[in-house]
LOLUMMI-689931 format. One record per residue (C-alpha): x, y, z. Coordinates in pm, whole numbers, plus 50000, padded with zeros to 5 digits. Example, Ala and Ser with C-alpha at 12.3 -4.5 7.8 and 13.67 -1.06 7.14 Angstrom:
REM residues 2
{{51230 49550 50780}};
{{51367 49894 50714}};
//
This chain:
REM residues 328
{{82780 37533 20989}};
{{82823 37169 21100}};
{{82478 37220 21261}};
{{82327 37334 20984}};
{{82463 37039 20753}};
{{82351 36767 20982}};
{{81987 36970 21010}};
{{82018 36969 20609}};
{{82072 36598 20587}};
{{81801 36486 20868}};
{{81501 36730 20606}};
{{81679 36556 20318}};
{{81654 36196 20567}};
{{81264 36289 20619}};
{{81187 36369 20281}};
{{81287 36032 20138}};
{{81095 35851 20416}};
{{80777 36019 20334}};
{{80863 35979 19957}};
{{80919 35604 20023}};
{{80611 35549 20253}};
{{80379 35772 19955}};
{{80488 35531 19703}};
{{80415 35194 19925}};
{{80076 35411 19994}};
{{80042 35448 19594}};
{{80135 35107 19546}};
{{79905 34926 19789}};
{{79578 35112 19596}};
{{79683 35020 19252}};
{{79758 34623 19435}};
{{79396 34658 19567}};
{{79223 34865 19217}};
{{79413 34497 19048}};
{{79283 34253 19265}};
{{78952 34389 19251}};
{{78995 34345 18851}};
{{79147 33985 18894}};
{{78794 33939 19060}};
{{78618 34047 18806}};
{{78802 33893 18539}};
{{78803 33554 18731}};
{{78434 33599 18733}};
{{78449 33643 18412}};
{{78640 33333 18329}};
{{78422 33099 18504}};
{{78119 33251 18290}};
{{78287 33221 18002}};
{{78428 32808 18066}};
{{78048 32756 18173}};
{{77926 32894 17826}};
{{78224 32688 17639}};
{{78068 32337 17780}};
{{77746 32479 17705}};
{{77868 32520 17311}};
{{78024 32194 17334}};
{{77729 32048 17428}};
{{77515 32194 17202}};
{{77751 32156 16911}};
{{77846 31795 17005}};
{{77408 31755 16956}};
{{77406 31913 16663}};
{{77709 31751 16489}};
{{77483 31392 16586}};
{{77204 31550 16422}};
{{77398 31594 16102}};
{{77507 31220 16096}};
{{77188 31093 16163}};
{{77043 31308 15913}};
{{77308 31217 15660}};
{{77242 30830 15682}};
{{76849 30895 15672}};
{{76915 31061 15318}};
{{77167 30796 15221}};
{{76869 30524 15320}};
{{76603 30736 15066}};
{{76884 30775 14837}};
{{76891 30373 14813}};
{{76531 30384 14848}};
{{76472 30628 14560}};
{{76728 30432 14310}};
{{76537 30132 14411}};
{{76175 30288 14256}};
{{76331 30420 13988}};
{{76450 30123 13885}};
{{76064 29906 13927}};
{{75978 30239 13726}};
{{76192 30136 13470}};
{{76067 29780 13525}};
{{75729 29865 13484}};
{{75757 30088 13193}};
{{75926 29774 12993}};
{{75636 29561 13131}};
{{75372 29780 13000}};
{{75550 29846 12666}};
{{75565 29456 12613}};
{{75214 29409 12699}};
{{75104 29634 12494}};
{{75296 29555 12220}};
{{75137 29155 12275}};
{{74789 29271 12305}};
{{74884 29489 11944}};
{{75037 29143 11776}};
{{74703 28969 11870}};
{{74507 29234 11713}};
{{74684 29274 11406}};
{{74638 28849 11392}};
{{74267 28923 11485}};
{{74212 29120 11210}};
{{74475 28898 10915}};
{{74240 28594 11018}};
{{73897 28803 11046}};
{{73647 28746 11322}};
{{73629 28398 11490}};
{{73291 28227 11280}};
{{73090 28120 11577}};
{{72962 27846 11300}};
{{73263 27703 11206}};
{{73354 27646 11572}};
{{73027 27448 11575}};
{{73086 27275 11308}};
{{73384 27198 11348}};
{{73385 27089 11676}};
{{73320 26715 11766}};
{{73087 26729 12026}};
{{72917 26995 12256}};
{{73166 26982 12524}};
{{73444 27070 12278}};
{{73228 27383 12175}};
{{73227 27487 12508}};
{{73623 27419 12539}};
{{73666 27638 12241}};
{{73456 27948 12296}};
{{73632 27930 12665}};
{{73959 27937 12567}};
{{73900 28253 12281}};
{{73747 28408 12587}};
{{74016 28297 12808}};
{{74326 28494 12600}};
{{74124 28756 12562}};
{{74063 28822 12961}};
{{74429 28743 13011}};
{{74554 29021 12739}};
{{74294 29293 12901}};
{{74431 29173 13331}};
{{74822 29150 13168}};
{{74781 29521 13015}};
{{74569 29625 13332}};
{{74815 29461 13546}};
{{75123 29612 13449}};
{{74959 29936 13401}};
{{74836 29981 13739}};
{{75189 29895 13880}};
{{75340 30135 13661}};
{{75118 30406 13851}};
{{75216 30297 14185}};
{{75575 30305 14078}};
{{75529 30659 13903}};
{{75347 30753 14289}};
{{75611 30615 14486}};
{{75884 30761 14300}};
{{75771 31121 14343}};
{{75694 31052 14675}};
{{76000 30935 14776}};
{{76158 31232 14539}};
{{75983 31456 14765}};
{{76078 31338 15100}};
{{76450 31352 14976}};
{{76418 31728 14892}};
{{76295 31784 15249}};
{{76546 31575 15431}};
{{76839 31756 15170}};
{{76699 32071 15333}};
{{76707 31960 15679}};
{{77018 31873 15618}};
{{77145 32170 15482}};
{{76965 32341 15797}};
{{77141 32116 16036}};
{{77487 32143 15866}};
{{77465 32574 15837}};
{{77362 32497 16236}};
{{77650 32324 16316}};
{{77869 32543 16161}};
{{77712 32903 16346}};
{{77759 32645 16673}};
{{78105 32621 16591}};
{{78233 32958 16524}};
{{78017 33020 16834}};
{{78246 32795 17011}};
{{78503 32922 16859}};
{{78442 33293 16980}};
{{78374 33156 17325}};
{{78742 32968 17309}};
{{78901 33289 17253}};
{{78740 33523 17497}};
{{78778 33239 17768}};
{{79201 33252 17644}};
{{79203 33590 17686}};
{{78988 33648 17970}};
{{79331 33380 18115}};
{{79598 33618 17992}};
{{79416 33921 18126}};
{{79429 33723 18475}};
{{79772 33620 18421}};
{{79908 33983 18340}};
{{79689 34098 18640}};
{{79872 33857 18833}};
{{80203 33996 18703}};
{{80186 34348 18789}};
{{80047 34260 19114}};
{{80361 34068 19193}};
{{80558 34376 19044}};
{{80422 34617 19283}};
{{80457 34421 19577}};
{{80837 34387 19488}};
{{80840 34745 19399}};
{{80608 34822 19740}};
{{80877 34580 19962}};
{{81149 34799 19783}};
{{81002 35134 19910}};
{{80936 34999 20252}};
{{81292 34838 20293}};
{{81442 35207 20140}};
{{81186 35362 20388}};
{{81300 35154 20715}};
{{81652 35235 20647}};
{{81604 35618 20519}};
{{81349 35682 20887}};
{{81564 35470 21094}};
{{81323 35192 21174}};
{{81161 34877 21046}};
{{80821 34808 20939}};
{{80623 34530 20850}};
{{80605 34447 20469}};
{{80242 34565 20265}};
{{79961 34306 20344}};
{{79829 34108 20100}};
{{80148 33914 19979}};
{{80236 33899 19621}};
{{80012 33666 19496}};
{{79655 33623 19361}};
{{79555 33288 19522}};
{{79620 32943 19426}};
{{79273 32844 19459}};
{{79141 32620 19754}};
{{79398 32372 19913}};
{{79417 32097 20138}};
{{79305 31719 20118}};
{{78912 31692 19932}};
{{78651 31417 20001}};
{{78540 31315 19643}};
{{78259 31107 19554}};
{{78105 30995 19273}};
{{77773 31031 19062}};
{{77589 30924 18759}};
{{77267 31143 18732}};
{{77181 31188 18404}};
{{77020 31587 18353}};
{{77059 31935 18361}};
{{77335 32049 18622}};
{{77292 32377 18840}};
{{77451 32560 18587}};
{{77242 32465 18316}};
{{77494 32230 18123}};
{{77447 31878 18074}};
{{77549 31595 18275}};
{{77870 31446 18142}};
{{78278 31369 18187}};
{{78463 31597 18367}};
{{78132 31781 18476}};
{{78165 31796 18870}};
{{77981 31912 19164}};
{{78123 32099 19424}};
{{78027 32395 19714}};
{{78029 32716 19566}};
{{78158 32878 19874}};
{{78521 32674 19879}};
{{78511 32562 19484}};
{{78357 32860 19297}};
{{78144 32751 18993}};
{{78317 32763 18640}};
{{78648 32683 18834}};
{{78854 32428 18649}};
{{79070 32179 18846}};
{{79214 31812 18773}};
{{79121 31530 18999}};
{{79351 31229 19059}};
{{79300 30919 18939}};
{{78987 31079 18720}};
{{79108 31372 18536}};
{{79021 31737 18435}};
{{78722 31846 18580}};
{{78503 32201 18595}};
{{78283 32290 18876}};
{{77959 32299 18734}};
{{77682 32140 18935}};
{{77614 32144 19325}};
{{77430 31931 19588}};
{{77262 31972 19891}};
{{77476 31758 20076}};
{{77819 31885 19904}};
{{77925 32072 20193}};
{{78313 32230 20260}};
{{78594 32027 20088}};
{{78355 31765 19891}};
{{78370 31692 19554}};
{{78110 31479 19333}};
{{78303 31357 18992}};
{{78053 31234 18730}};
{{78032 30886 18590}};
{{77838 30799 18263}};
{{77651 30458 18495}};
{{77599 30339 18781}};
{{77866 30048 18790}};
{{78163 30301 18737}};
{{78044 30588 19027}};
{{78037 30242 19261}};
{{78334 30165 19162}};
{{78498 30477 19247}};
{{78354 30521 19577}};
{{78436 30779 19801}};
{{78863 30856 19799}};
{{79024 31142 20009}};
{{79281 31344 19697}};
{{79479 31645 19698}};
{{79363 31827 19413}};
{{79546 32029 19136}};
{{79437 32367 19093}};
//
């Protein structure tokens, strides 16, 4: 009987081993089918950050489109109150010069036609004939330019009014085109915020449950070890997802102005870096400059190198070339 117990307990000993080592077995897949995800979803991530400096670029243009459009139609604004008001101008210039050329006529015709005699006889001498004839013709030449005049200037006011009219109805609707522009750009951005947060939290969960199964995995092993009276090593991998590159980074400066390898433009916190130790899209902060994304790369960026961007020439001399620990 006492044989048969302590044969009983050694099946019962057995069993729980192999139960023990089928769960680290069970565990270690679903740590590998995770990591593979984190992969993806880190992949993912840097897409989505890429696209999100994209937006930003392209809504940052677009938002200075809409300002400079805005004080363009301010400018024809003042320009179009400014011919409306010569309009004005000139319509109370034409009205009065008509309505002097009218009182001359109505004179014209209370005295009668000038007597071409009477001016003769009248007059005292040939040369103040002459003098008189001139000046009849004289106010009579001025009343016909005056009404001509101010008639011809009320055209070109009239013209320049609808013109400018016009070209404040088109510049409304770029406007309006711009503004609906800006606003698609930044629900765009928007949308790209939000898949890039949760793309994060997906990671971070990820990263979670990894860590759960390896303390669940070094549970079963340590149960295992004692239950098959031996030790083994603890499942590979660890019980993180990676911290990113370490150690101490070369990092230079540049001020190219352009399209980086990614396709964004050139600008703060853009940085180049080798894809093979600094994966593009990843975001890290750099000492002394700040937050930066690896977005660009370089021919001679080799290993641990970083190139932080400067908007001129003065500030990437400045910085140099500095040896940093970076923050991941």
């Amino acid at each position: 009987m006492a044989r048969t117990a302590l044969l009983t307990r050694a099946a019962l000993l057995g069993a729980g081993a192999a139960l023990a080592l089928t769960a680290v077995s069970n565990g270690a897949d679903r740590r590998v089918t995770l990591r593979s995800q984190v992969g993806h979803l880190r992949d993912a991530e840097s897409r989505a950050l890429l696209e999100l400096f994209a937006a930003d670029a392209a809504l940052a243009r677009s938002r200075d489109a809409v300002t400079r459009l805005t004080r363009e139609a301010h400018a024809q604004q003042l320009g179009v109150d400014e011919s409306q008001r010569l309009l004005r101008l000139s319509e109370t210039n034409v009205r009065r010069a008509r309505t002097v050329l009218a009182e001359r006529l109505r004179a014209s015709y209370r005295t009668g036609p000038i007597d071409g005699l009477a001016v003769v006889l009248s007059a005292s001498s040939l040369a103040d004939v002459l003098d008189r004839a001139s000046i009849v013709q004289r106010v009579t030449e001025q009343d016909a330019t005056t009404v001509a005049a101010v008639t011809s200037a009320l055209r070109s006011a009239t013209t320049a009014t609808r013109n400018l009219t016009r070209a404040r109805r088109r510049l409304a609707r770029a406007l309006a085109a711009a503004r609906d522009t800006s606003r698609r750009l930044d629900q765009a951005r928007a949308a790209k915020a939000a898949l890039l947060h949760e793309l994060r939290r997906s990671v971070h969960l990820a990263g979670a449950r990894i860590a759960a199964l390896d303390a669940a995995a070094a549970a079963a092993e340590e149960k295992g070890s004692h239950l098959g009276g031996g030790t083994r090593p603890p499942p590979g991998g660890g019980g993180t997802t990676g911290g990113g590159p370490s150690g101490t980074f070369r990092v230079t400066a540049y001020s190219d102005h352009g399209t980086t390898a990614t396709g964004i433009q050139t600008r703060p916190g853009v940085c180049a870096t080798d894809p093979r130790v600094i994966p593009m899209g990843t975001r890290f902060t750099v000492p002394g400059y700040g937050e930066c994304v690896a977005a660009d790369t370089g021919g001679d960026i080799k290993g641990n190198w970083v190139d932080v961007w400067f908007n001129t020439d003065a500030e990437a001399n400045s910085w140099g070339s500095q040896h940093l620990t970076l923050s991941f």
